[in-house]
C-alpha positions, 0 to 999 in steps of 0.5 A: 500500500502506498504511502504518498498521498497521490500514490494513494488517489491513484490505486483508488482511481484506477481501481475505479476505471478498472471496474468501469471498464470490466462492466463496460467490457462485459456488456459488449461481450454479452450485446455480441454472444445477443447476435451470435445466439440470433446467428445460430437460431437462424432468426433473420429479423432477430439477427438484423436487429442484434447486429446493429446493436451489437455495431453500435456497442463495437462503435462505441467501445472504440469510443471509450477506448475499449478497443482498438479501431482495427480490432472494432473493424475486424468484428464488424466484418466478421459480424458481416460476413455471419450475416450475409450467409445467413440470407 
C-alpha cells in the first residue's frame, strides 16, 4: 500500500476505471454472444436487429477506448460476413 498521498488517489482511481471498464467490457461481450445466439437460431429479423446493436456497442467501445479501431473493424466484418450467409 502506498504511502504518498497521490500514490494513494491513484490505486483508488484506477481501481475505479478498472471496474468501469470490466462492466463496460462485459456488456459488449454479452450485446455480441445477443447476435451470435440470433446467428445460430437462424432468426433473420432477430439477427438484423442484434447486429446493429451489437455495431453500435463495437462503435462505441472504440469510443471509450475499449478497443482498438482495427480490432472494432475486424468484428464488424466478421459480424458481416455471419450475416450475409445467413440470407
Amino acid at each position: 500500500m502506498p504511502n504518498i498521498k497521490s500514490s494513494k488517489k491513484d490505486v483508488l482511481s484506477s481501481k475505479i476505471a478498472y471496474e468501469k471498464n470490466k462492466s463496460e467490457k462485459s456488456a459488449l461481450k454479452t450485446c455480441l454472444k445477443k447476435f451470435d445466439a440470433a446467428l445460430v437460431a437462424g432468426d433473420k429479423s432477430g439477427a438484423e436487429a442484434a447486429y446493429k446493436q451489437a455495431v453500435k456497442a463495437v462503435d462505441q467501445a472504440v469510443i471509450k477506448g475499449l478497443l482498438h479501431k482495427n480490432n472494432a473493424a475486424r468484428k464488424k466484418s466478421s459480424m458481416t460476413l455471419k450475416l450475409n450467409k445467413l440470407a
